[in-house]
N, C-alpha and C positions, 0 to 999 in steps of 0.2 A: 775504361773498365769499371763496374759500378761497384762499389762493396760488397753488393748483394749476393757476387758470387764467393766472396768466403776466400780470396786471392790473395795471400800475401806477395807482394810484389817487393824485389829488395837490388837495387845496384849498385855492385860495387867495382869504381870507377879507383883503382890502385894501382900502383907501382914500388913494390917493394923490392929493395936492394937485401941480398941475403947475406950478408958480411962476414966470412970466416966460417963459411959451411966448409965441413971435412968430408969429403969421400969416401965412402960412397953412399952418402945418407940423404941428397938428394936429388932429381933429373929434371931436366923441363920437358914441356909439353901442351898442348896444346888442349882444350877442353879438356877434363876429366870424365873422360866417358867410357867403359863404362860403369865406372864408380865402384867397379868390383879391380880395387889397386890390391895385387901382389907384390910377394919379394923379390921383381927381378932384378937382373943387375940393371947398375944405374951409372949415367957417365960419371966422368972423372974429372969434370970441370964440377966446380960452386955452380948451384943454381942459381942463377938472376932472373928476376919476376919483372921482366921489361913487359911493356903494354901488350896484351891477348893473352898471353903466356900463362902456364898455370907452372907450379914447383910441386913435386911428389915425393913426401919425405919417409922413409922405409929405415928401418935399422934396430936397434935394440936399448931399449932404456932413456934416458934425455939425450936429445942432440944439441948441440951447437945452438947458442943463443942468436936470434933473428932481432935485430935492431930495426926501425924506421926509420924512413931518412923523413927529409922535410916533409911538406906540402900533401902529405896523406894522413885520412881521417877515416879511411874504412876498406876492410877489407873482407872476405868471404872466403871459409874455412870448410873444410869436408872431413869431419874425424872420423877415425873408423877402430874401434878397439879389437883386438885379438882372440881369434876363433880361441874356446875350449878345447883340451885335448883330447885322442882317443887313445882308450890305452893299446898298450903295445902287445905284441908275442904273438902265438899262433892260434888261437881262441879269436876266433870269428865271432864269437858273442858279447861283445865290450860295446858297450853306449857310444854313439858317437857326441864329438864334443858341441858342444852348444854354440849358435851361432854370435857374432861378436854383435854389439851395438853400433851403429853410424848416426852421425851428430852436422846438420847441416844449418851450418848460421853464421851471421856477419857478427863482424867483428867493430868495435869504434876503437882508435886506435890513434894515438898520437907521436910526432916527430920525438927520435931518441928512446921510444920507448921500446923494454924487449919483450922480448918473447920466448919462452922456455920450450921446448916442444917434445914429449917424451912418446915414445912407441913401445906401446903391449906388444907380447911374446906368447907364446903356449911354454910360458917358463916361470916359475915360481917368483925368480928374480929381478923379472923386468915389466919394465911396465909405471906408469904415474903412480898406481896404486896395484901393488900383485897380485895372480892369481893365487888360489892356495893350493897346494900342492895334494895330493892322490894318495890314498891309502896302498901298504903294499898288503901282500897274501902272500901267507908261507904255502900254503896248498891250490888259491886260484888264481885269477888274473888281478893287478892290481887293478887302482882306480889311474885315473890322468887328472895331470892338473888344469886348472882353472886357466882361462889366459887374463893378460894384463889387458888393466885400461891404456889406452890413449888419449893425450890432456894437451891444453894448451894453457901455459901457465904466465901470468904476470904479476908482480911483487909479491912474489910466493902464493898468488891467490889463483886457483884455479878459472879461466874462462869457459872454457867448455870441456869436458871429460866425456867420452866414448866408452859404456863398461863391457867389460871382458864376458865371454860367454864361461859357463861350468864345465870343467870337466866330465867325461863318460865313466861312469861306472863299469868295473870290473866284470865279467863274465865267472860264474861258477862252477866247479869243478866236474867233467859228465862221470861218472862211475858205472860200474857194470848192473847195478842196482837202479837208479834211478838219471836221469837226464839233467843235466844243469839247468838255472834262468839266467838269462842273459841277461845284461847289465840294461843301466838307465841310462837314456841321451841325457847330456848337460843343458841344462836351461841357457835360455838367451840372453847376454846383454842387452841394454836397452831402457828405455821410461814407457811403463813400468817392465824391470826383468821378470824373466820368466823363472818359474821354477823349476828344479829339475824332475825327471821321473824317477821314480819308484823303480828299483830293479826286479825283476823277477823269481817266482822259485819254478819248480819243474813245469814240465812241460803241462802237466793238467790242469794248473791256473790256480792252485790254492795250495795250501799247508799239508805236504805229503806227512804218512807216518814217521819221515825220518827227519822233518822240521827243516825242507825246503822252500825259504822264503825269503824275499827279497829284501835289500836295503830301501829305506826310506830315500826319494830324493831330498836332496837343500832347497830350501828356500833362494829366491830372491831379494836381494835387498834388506838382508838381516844380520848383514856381519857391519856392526856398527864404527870400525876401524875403516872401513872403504876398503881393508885386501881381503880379499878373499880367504875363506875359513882353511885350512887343512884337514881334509879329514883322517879320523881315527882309524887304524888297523884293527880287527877282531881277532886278538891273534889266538881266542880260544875254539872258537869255531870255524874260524876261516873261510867265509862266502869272499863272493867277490870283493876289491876295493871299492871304496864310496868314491865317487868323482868329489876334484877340489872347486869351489868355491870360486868365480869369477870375480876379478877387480874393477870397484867401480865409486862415484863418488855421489852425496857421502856415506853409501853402502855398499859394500861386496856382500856376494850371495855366501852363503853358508854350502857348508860340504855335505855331499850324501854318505848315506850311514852305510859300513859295510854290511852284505848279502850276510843273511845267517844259515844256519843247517847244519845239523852233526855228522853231515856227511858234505860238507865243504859246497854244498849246490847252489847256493842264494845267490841271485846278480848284486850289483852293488848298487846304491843309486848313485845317478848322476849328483853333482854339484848344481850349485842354482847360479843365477847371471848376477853378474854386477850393474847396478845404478848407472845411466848418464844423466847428464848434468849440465846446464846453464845457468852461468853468473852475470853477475852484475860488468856491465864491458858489451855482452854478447846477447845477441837477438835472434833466437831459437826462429829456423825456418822451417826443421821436421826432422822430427825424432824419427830413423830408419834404422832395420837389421837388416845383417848377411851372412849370413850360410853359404859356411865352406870357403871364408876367404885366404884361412891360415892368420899373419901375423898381418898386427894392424897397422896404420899408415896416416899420414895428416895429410892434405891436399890444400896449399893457399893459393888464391885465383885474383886474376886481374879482370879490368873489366864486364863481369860475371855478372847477368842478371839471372834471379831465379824466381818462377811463379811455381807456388804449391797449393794442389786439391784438397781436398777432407772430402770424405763422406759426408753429403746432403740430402742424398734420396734423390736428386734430380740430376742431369744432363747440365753440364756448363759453358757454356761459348767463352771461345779462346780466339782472340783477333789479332794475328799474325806482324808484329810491326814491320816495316817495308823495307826495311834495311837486314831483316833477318834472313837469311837463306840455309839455314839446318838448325834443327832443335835438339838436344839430347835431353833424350827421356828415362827416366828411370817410371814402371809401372808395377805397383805392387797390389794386387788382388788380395779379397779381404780372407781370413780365418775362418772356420768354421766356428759354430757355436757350439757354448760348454752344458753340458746335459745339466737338468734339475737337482744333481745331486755331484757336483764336483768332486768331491772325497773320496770317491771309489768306481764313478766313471772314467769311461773314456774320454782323451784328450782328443781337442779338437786338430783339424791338420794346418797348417800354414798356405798361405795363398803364394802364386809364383810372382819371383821378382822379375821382371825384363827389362832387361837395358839395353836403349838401341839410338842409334843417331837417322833422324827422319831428316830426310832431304831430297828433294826440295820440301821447305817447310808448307809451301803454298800460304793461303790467305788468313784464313780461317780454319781455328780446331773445335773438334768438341770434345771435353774431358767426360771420362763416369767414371768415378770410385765405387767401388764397391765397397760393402757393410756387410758386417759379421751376421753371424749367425745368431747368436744368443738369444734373439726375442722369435727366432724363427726362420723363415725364407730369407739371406741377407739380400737386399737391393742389389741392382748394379748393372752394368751391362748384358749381361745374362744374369740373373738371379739364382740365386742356390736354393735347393730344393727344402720344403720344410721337416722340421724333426717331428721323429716316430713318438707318438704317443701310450704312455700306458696308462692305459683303460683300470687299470686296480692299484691298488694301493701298495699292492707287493714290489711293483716297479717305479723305475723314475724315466722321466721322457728325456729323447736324445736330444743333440743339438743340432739347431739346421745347418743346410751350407753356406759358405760364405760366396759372395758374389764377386763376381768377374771385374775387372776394371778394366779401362782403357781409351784408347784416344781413337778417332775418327777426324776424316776430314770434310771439306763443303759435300761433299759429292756423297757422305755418306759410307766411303769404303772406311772399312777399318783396317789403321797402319798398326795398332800394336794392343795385344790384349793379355793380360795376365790372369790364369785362370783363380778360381777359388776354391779355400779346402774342404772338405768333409767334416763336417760335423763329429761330435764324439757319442759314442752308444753308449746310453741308459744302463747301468747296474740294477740291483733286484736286491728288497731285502731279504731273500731266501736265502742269498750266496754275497753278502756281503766283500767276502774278501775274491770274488770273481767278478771283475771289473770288466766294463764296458768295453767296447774294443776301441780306437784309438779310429779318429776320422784320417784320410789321406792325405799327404802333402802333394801341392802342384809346383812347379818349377823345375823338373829334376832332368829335363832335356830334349831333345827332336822324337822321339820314340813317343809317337800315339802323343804326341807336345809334351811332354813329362810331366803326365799323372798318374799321381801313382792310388793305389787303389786303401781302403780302410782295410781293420784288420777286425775280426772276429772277435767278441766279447770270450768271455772266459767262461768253463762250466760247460753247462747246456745250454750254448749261446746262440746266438745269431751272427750267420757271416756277413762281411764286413764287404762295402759297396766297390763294385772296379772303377780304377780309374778311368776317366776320358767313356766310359759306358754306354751313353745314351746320343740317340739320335739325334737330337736339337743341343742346341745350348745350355738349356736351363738343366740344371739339376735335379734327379728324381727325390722326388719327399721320402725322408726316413720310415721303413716299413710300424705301423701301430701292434704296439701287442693285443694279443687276443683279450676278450669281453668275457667277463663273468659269463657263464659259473667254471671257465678254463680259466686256468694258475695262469695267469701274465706276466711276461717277464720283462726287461728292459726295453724305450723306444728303441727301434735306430737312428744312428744317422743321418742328415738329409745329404745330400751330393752336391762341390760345388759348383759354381756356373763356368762354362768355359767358350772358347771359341767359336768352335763346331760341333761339340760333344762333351754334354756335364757330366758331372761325378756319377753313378750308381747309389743306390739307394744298400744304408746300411738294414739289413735283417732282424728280425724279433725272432721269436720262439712262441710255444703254447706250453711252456714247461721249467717256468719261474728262472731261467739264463739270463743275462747280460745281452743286451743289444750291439751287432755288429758297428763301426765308423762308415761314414760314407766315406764314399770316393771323390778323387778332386776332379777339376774341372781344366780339358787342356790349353792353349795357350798360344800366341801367333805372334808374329813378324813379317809384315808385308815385304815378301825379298826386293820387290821393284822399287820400292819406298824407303827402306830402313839400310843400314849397314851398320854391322858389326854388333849385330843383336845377339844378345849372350840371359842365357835362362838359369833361372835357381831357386832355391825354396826361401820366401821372405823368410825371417827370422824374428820376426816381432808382431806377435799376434793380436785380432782385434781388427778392427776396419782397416783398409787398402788407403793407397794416399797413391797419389803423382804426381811428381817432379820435374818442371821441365826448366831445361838451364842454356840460356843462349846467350851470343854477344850484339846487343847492338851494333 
């Protein structure tokens, strides 16, 4: 395998003894696939990390110190920190929480030495480094908190840290007068965390007469303690709660501000994601998110090699060693691109994640990542469509789709494809505070492969592109605003690429609105090829990456 293709190759050839593990904190098993580890229950025996075997550590706060025994010098680590919360009650409008960060890298490692192993929560309390906890509302929905990182610690120094995704922002109060906004999703744990969103005010997309407007989200990577912020109550005007702040190292994200209005309607914003992290000890193999895993989890593996993609722009041959007969893949399709004007466009959408075990491996593979959008059309297996241009000055141009990723075999079929997201629509300096519509996320299930569609700019906008839309693969290019001497208003969207059918193309207008998000692009698993293939929305925006993890 020549460098050329950008392959980190890394094996780890271990056998760890788990010494004075307490139940039920952790199980064996065999590959970690498909790397989306929940809190199930777990046996009732100590895990032992005897040759093949992997150990899956679930629980709350630090576990049980992991000692080395002799004659091992490396082992290979899967951290995964803890989903953001959503808040609770009967308000269907509350942010959902932000997705956790995942940390895949070996470890150098020597006899007697330990290892600390602590697991994030959607709890204030738990976690390496804690989420921050959620604002409440006397009159609307509170905020949720932030979750915890997951770390892996030795002589009190962290080796690798997992950050916790943001809390969702509160939902707004609806009254017989005007409509609430609904809260902000939590941004993502991760390098780099995401930030949170901005919550909402009424349903019209701007500052109604009775000062319907949303909370600011948190930042990423700004709470200089590594726990995440708590955010503040408005308990004068009472919008929604701000989502709390994700734990992560050595940044937690900062909390979102809560929803205002003198009539209680403003969503909250989300919280922002916490930091991860690699130290000195550990050798970063790829920084990965997950959405929708709940609480997070450490995964230590035996005999584990792992090869990882980046986006190249090119196709890369993958040569099958002869002793291998199934690969677990994990395949994440790239983000859509962020419009000319970040600060008051639309957000781009997340590419899908696919985990799936291919078997038989056969000879030879071919990988393609896909690449974001942000300069345009992203590359990739199918390419996502390019972003909507505005032709005047009054608007800002959208972002394109992000492109498809995925693996094929000699022959050419494709065993697993993860589509790409839509792009974010263009704002307008007419309507400043009517932001671009938000491009689509892929991943979200077998339904048309779960894409889901953009959403509509705000104002006099442009709609926002459907999911999975289009005939071909490729994604349609975000619609251009109209040419002088017509008021132009925000680009759209582009659509990302997918399978069998890319995103939709987000919308412009002729009448200075906000540009609609493209649609994402859907998504596959060859049934005769793959088992146990499970779909979901990446959670760490930016180019696609793929993972494939097999035992000699």
């Amino acid at each position: 395998m020549s460098a050329a293709l950008r392959v980190a190759v890394v094996t780890a050839s271990v056998i760890l003894a788990a010494a004075g593990l307490e139940a039920p904190t952790a199980s064996a098993a065999t590959l970690p696939v498909p790397l989306h580890v929940t809190s199930a229950a777990q046996t009732s025996a100590p895990c032992d990390l005897a040759s093949s075997t992997s150990c899956t550590y679930t629980g709350s706060g630090e576990l049980p110190t992991v000692t080395v025994p002799p004659g091992i010098s490396r082992l290979t680590a899967i951290v995964t920190g803890s989903q953001g919360g959503t808040p609770r009650g009967h308000d269907p409008d509350g942010g959902e929480g932000g997705g956790a960060g995942q940390v895949i890298a070996q470890l150098d490692v020597h006899h007697g030495q330990q290892l600390q192993l602590w697991i994030g929560r959607r709890d204030p309390q738990a976690g390496y480094t804690h989420g921050g906890g959620g604002a409440t509302s006397s009159s609307s929905q509170g905020g949720a908190s932030g979750g915890g990182s997951s770390a892996i610690v030795s002589d009190n120094k962290p080796l690798v840290v997992a950050g916790g995704g943001g809390g969702g922002g509160g939902g707004g109060a609806t009254t017989t007068i005007v409509r609430a906004g609904s809260g902000g999703h939590g941004g993502s744990g991760g390098k780099p965390a995401q930030n949170g969103q901005q919550g909402n005010g009424n349903y019209s997309g701007g500052k109604s007469p009775y000062r319907c407007s949303g909370g600011y989200g948190g930042s990423g990577e700004k709470a200089h303690s590594g726990k995440g912020d708590s955010a503040v109550a408005n308990f004068v005007l009472g919008g929604g709660g701000g989502g709390g702040g994700g734990g992560g190292y050595p940044h937690g994200g900062t909390a979102g501000y809560s929803g205002d209005g003198t009539l209680t309607c403003g969503g909250g914003g989300g919280g922002g994601g916490g930091e991860s992290f690699v130290g000195k000890g550990a050798h970063l193999l790829a920084f990965d998110g997950v959405a929708g895993n709940g609480d997070g989890s450490i995964v230590l593996s035996t005999h584990l090699t792992a090869a990882v993609f980046h986006c190249t722009h090119r196709k890369e041959a993958w040569r099958v060693p002869t002793t291998v007969t199934s690969v677990d893949a994990i395949v994440v399709g790239a983000a859509g691109g962020i419009p000319t004007d970040p600060g008051v466009s639309g957000r781009p959408g997340y590419g899908a994640r696919v985990a799936a075990t291919i078997a038989p491996a056969g000879s030879d593979l071919t990988v393609t990542v896909g690449c974001d959008g942000n300069s345009g059309a992203g590359y990739g297996d199918a390419h996502g469509g390019g972003r909507g241009i505005a032709h005047t000055f009054t608007g800002f141009n959208g972002g394109g789709g992000g492109g498809a990723s995925s693996i094929t075999d000699a022959a050419g079929t494709r065993l697993v494809v993860a589509g790409g997201g839509g792009g974010g629509g263009g704002s307008t300096y007419f309507a400043p505070q009517a932001r671009g519509g938000n491009g689509g996320s892929a991943g979200y299930g077998p339904g048309r492969a779960g894409a889901h569609g953009g959403s509509g700019g705000q104002g006099i906008y442009g709609h926002g592109g459907d999911g999975a839309h289009e005939s071909k693969p490729r994604g349609a290019d975000g619609e251009d605003s109209a040419k002088p001497p017509l008021l132009g208003g925000g680009g759209g969207g582009g659509g990302g690429g997918g399978y069998a059918h890319g995103g939709g193309r987000g919308e412009s207008n002729s009448f200075g609105g906000a540009g609609g998000g493209g649609g994402a692009g859907d998504s596959y698993a060859d049934p005769t090829r793959t088992r146990g293939a499970t779909f979901e929305p990446g959670a760490d925006g930016g180019n696609g990456v793929v993972i494939l993890l097999y035992t000699p």
